[in-house]
C-alpha positions in Angstrom: -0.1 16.8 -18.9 -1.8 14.1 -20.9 -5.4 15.1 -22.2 -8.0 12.8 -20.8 -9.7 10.6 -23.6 -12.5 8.4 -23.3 -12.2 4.2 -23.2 -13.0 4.3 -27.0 -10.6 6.5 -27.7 -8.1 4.8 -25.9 -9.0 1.7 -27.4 -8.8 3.3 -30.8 -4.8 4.0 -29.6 -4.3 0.6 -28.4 -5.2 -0.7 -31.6 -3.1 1.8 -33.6 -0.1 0.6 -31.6 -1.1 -3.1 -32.6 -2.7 -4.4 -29.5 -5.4 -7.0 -31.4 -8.6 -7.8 -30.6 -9.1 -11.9 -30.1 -12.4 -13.7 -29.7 -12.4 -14.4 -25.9 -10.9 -10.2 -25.6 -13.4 -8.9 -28.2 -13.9 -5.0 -28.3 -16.9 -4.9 -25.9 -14.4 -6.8 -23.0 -11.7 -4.7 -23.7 -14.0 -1.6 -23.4 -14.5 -3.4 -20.2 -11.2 -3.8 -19.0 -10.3 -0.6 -19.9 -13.5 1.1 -17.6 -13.3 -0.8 -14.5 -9.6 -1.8 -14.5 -8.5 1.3 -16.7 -6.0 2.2 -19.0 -2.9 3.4 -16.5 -3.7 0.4 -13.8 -3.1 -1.9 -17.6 -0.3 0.0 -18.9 2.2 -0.8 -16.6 1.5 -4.9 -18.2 1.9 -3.4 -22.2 5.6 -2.8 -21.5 6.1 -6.3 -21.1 4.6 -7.0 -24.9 6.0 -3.4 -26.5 8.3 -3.3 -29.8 11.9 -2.1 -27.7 13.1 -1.0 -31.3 10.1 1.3 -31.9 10.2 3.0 -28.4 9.1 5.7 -27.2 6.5 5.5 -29.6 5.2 2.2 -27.7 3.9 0.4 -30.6 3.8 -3.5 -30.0 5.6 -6.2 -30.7 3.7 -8.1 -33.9 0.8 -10.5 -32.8 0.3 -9.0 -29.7 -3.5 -9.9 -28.3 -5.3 -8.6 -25.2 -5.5 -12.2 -24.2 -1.8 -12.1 -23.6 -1.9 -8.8 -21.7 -5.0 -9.8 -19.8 -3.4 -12.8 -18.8 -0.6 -11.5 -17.6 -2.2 -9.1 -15.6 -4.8 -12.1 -14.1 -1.6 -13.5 -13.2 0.0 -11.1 -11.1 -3.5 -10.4 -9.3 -3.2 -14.2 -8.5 0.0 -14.3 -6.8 -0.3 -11.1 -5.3 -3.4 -12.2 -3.7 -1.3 -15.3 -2.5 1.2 -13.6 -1.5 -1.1 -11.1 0.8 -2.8 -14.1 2.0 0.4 -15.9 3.2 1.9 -12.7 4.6 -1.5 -11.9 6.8 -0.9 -15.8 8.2 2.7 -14.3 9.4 1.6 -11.2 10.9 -1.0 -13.1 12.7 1.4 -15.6 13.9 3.9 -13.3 14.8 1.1 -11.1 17.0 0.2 -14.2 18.4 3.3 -15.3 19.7 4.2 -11.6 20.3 1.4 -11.5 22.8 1.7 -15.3 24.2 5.3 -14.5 25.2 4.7 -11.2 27.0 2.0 -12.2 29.3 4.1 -15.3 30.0 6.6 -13.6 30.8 4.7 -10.6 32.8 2.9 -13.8 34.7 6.7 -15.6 35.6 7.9 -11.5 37.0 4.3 -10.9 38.8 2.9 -14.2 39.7 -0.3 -12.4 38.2 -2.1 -11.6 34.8 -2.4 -8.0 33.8 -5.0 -8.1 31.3 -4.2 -4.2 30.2 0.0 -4.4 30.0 -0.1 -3.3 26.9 -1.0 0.2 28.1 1.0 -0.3 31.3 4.5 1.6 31.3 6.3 0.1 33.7 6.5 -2.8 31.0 8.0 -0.7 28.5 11.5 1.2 28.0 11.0 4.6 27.0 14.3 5.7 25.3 13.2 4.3 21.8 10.1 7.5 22.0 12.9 10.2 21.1 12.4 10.9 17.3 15.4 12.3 16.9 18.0 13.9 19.7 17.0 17.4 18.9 13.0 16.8 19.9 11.8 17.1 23.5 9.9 13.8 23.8 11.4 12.0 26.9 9.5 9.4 27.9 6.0 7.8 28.1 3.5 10.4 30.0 4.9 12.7 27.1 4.0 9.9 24.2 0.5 10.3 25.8 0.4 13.8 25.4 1.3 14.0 21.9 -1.5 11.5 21.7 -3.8 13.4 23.5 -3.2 16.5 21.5 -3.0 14.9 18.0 -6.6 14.0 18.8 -8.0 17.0 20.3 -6.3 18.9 17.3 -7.8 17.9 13.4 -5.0 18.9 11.9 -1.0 18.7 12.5 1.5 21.2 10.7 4.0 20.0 8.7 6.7 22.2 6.1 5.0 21.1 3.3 1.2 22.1 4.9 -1.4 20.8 7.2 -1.8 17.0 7.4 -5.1 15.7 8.9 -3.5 12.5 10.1 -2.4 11.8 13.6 0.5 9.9 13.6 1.9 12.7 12.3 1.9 14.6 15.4 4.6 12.2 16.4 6.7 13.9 13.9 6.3 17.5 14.8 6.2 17.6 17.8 8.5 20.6 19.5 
């Protein structure tokens, strides 16, 4: 394990290894960066601009400024925030015509709306609830009791310990 050093001393490092120091990255932002964004969340964006020759000792290539690193890691916040952003206009779309097409199709089988289907069971197959062949899970009313007792207990057991999560309950369930 890695002792824990402070952003000057990492900074200190950095600089040993060559990273420079530019006028729009002076010490002071790069302090910065290194507080609020910190060191490990950054490093993953130095391999990019490390000397291959010199490694493992991860010095960097010559010329190497925080300006580069920083903007390289601007840019990847950029397009992963475009990316999330297009992404949540597919899952939207997909819930919507998810929903749209069920209750049209509910409404063409019962000549009537059911507001609530998505809780209603006769809508649903139940095969697709069996974990895995061995588990005794066969159907809907025992989904609901898994439910039911995931959230009256806190905690579910798993091998590796006690989960507080309750999805979980899906998994060991006997």
């Amino acid at each position: 394990m890695k002792p824990s050093q402070s952003e000057h001393e990492l900074l200190e490092l950095l600089n040993s290894r060559g990273l420079l120091l530019t006028k729009t990255v002076d010490s002071v932002r790069a302090l910065r960066y290194l507080k609020l964004d910190g060191y490990y969340r950054l490093s993953g964006y130095f391999w990019l601009f490390y000397d291959k020759s010199r490694l493992p000792e991860h010095h960097f290539k010559i010329g190497t400024t925080w300006d580069e690193v920083i903007h390289l890691y601007h840019a990847d916040k950029d397009l992963r925030r475009l990316l999330l952003d297009a992404l949540a206009e597919v899952e939207i779309s997909i819930k919507s015509i998810l929903t749209n097409s069920v209750c049209d199709t509910i409404k063409l089988k019962t000549q009537e709306d059911d507001p609530y289907w998505c809780w209603n069971k006769v809508y649903f197959k139940t095969d697709f609830l069996m974990p895995k062949p061995t588990r005794n899970v066969s159907g809907f009313d025992d989904f609901q009791q898994i439910l039911k007792r995931a959230d009256s207990s806190k905690k579910c057991s798993t091998r590796g310990g006690t989960v507080k999560l309750r999805h979980v309950a899906l998994l060991t369930a006997s």
